[in-house]
C-alpha positions in Angstrom: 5.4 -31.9 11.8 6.1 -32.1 8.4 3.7 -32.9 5.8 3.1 -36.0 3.7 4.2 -35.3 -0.3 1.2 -33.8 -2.3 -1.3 -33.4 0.8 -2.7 -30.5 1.2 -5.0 -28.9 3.5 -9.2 -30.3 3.1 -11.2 -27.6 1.8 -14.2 -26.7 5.0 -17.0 -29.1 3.8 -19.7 -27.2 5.6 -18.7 -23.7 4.1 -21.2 -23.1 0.6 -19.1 -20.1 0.2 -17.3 -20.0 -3.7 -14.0 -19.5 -3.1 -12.2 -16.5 -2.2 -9.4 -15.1 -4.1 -5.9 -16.2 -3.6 -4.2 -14.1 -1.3 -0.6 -12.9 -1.1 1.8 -16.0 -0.3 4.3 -15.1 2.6 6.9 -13.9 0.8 5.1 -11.5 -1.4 3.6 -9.9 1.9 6.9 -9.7 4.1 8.1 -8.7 0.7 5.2 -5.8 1.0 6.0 -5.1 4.7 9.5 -4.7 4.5 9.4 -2.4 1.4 6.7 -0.2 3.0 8.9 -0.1 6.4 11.5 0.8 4.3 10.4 3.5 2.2 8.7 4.7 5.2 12.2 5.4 7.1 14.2 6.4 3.4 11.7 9.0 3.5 11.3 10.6 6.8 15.4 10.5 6.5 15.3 12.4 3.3 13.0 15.2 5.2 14.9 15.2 8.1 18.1 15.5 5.7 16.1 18.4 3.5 15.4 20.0 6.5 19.0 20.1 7.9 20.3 21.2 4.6 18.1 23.6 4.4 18.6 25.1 8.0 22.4 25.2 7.9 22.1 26.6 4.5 20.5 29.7 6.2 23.1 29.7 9.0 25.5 30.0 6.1 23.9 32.7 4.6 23.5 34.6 7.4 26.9 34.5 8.2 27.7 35.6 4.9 25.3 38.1 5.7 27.2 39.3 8.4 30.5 39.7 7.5 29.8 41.3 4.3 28.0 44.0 6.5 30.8 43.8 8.5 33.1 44.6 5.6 31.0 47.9 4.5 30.7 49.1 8.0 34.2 49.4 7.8 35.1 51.2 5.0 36.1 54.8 5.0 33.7 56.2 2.6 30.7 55.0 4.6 32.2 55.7 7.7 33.2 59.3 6.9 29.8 60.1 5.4 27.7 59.2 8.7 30.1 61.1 10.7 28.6 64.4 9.3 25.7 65.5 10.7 23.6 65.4 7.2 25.1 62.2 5.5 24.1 62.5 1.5 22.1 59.5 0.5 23.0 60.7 -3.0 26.6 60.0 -2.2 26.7 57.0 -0.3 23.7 54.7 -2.4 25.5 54.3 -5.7 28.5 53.4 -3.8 26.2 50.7 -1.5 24.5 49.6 -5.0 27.8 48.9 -7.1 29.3 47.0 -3.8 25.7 45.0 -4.1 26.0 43.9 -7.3 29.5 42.7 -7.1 28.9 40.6 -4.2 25.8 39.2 -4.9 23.8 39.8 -2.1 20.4 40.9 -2.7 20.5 44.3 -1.1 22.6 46.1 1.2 20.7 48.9 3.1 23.1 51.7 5.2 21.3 53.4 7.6 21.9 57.1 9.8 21.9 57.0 13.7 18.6 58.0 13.5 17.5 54.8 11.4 17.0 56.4 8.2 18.2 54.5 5.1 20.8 56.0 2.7 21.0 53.3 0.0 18.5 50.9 -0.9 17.7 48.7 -4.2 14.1 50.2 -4.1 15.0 54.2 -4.6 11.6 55.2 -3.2 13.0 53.8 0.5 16.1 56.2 0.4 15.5 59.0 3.2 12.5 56.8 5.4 12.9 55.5 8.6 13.3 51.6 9.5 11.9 52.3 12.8 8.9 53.8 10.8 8.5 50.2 9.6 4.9 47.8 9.8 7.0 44.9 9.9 7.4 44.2 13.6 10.5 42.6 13.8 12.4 45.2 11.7 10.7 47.8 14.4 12.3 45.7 17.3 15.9 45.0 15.4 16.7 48.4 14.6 17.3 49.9 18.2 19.1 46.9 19.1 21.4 47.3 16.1 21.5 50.9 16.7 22.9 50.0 20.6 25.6 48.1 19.2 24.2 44.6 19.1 24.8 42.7 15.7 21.6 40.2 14.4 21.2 37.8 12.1 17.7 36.7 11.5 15.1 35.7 8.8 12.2 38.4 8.4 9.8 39.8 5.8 11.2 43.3 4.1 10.1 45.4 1.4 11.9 42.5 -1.4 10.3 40.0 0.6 11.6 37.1 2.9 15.1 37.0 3.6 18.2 35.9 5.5 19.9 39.4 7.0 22.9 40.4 9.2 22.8 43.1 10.7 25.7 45.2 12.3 26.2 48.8 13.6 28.8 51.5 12.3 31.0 52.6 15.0 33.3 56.0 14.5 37.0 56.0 15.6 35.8 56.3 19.7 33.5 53.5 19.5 30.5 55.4 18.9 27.1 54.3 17.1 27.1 56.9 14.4 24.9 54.0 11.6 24.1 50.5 10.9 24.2 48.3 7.5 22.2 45.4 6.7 22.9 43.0 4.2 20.3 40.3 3.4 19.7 37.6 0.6 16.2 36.6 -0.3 14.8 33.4 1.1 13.7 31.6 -2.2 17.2 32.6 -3.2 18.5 30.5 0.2 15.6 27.5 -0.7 16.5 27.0 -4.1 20.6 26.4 -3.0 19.5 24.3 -0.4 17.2 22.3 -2.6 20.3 21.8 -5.2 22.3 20.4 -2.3 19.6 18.2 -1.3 19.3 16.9 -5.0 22.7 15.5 -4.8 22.4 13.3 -1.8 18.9 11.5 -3.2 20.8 8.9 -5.4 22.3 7.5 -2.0 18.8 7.7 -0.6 17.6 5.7 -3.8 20.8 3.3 -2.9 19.3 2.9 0.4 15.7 2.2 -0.9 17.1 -0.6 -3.6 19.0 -2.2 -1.2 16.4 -2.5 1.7 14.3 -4.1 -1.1 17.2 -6.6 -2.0 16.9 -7.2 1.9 12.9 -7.8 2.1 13.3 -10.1 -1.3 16.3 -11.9 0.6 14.6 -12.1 3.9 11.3 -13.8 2.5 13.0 -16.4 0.4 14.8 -17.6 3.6 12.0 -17.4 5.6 9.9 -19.4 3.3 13.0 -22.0 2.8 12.7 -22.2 6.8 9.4 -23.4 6.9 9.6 -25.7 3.7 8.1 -23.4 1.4 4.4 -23.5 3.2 2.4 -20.8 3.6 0.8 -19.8 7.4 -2.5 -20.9 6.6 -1.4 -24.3 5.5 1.2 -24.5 8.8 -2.2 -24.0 10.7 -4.4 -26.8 8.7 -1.3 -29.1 9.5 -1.5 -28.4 13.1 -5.0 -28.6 12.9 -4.8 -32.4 11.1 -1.6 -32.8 13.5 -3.6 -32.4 16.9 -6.7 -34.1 15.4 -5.2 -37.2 14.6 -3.5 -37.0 18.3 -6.8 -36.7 19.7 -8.4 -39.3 18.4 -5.6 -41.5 18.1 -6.1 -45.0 20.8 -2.4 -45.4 21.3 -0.8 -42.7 23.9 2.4 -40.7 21.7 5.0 -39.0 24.1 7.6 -36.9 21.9 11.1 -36.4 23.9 13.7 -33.6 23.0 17.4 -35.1 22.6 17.7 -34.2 26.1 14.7 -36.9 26.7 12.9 -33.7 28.2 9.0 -34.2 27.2 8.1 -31.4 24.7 4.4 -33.3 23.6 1.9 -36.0 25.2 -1.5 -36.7 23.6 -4.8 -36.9 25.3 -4.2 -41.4 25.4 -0.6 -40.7 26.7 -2.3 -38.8 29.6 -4.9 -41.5 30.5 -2.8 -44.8 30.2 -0.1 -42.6 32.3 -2.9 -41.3 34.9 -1.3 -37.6 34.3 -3.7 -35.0 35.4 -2.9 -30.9 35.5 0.6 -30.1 33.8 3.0 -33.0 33.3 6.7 -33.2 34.5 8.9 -32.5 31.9 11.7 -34.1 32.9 11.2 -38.1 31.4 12.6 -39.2 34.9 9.5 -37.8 36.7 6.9 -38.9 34.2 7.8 -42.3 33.8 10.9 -43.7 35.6 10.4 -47.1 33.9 10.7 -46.1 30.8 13.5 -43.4 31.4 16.0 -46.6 33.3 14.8 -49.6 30.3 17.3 -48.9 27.7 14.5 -48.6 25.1 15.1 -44.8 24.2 19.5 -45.9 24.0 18.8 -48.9 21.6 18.5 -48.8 17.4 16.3 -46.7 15.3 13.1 -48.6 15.9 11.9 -50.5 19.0 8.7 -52.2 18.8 6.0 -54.3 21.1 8.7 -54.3 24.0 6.8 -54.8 27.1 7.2 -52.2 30.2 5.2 -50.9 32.7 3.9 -47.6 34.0 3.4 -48.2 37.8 0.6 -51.5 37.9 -0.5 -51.0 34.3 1.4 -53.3 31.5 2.2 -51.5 28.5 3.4 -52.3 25.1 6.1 -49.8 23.7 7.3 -49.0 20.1 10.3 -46.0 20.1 11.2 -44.0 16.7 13.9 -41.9 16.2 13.6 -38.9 14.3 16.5 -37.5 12.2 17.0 -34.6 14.4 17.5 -36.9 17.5 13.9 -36.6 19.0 12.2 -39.8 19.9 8.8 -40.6 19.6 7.6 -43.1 22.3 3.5 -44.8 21.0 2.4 -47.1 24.0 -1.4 -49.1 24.3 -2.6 -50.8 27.2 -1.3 -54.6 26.9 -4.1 -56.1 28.1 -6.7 -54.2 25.7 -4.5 -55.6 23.3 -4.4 -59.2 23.9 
């Protein structure tokens, strides 16, 4: 029902309470909601996004990983050397070491049949054995390697975490005669990934500024849709609304343009002898009224006489603007 100009809800005069603070109008809190919902989901896409970066970022190193090992396994100096049956670390590492450099990768370790390494960045390593290793996984990787298997994985290593491909050197007959492992170290791998993900956060921010532009549009309509009230002053309304109803001596029937009941006061149920839940359909309730003409006739109808079964009843109608009609009826003999 919509409320008279300049009336507002009647402060609670048995509350001795001061008054509490103002709280947030509508808008402000779908405003609130909406922007929390929606930094909540901009975020947990950007870690989902992060996350994807920076696991295809480690696919792509570890295929980089992989054919760069590849690439050395191939060559004729490395192969040559691990055909002898004493391959010369001292011949093979700066060779290994200068290749390194030039491509970047972190370190590039060529190792015997037997597992032991003949290049390595650390010097100290040269002529020990990776099957010698504490690291567990490197102990488990090197026999596979060594039976012709090629790995990539992510493992700890003397340098630290890092993304490695592994691949075995095969002689002319398809022999296992060494293996190579290339790696680049995970911070290394992070800190790309973290530069690609910096790049795609202004479209996240896009997509933050825009859901606000939503939540500010979304409350503005919703507050023009209610006639700029706030809930608690929709629920005093409804509160005065049903009050007055209630105490009201005249029975009020509201129809739908469809002359479909929607409300009936307390009164309406009395002078109609109604009891339990009313027949919506007009018809039902009251055929009289449904066959007089009265609801069909101008904007305003008043006194016309009609009955409801034995009991004589006076009748005003009022049509609403948005074609409901509001049917107030007394008993005619209380009134005369």
């Amino acid at each position: 029902m919509k409320a008279w100009p300049g009336v507002r809800p009647a402060p609670n005069p048995s509350s001795n309470q001061a008054p509490s603070k103002r709280r947030l109008g509508l808008q402000g809190r779908l405003f609130l909601l909406q922007a929390g919902v929606g930094l909540l989901l901009v975020s947990l896409l950007a870690l989902l996004q992060v996350r994807q970066v920076l696991s295809d970022t480690v696919q792509e190193y570890g295929q980089r990983a992989l054919a760069l090992s590849r690439t050395v396994a191939g060559l004729p100096q490395v192969t040559g050397e691990l055909k002898k049956t004493h391959p010369e670390a001292a011949w093979i590492d700066p060779l290994i070491e200068g290749l390194r450099q030039r491509s970047g990768a972190d370190f590039i370790v060529v190792a015997d049949a037997r597992g032991i390494r003949l290049s390595h960045p650390r010097p100290e390593l040269i002529g020990k054995s990776l099957l010698s290793e504490d690291n567990r996984e490197s102990r488990e990787e090197t026999p596979a390697v060594l039976s012709g298997r090629e790995i990539i994985s992510v493992s700890e290593g003397h340098l630290g975490r890092s993304v490695r491909g592994k691949v075995p050197v095969l002689d002319v007959g398809g022999r296992v005669i060494g293996l190579v492992s290339t790696g680049y170290l995970l911070p290394r791998v992070q800190t790309v990934a973290a530069q690609v993900s910096r790049a795609s956060l202004p479209w996240f921010g896009l997509a933050l500024f825009l859901a606000l532009l939503s939540s500010v549009f979304i409350g503005w309509h919703v507050k023009r849709e209610i006639l700029g009230l706030e809930p608690e002053e929709i629920a005093a309304l409804m509160l005065q609304h049903r009050a007055v109803l209630e105490t009201m001596h005249e029975g009020v029937l509201v129809l739908g343009p469809d002359r479909a009941v929607q409300s009936a006061n307390p009164r309406a149920y009395g002078l109609l002898s109604l009891s339990g839940e009313p027949p919506t359909a007009l018809a039902a309730l009251w055929p009289e009224l449904s066959v007089s003409g009265l609801l069909s006739e101008g904007e305003v109808v008043r006194n016309a006489s009609l009955r409801r079964g034995n009991t004589p009843l006076l009748v005003d109608v009022f049509r609403s603007s948005d074609g409901r009609r509001v049917v107030i009826f007394r008993d005619r003999e209380e009134v005369t």
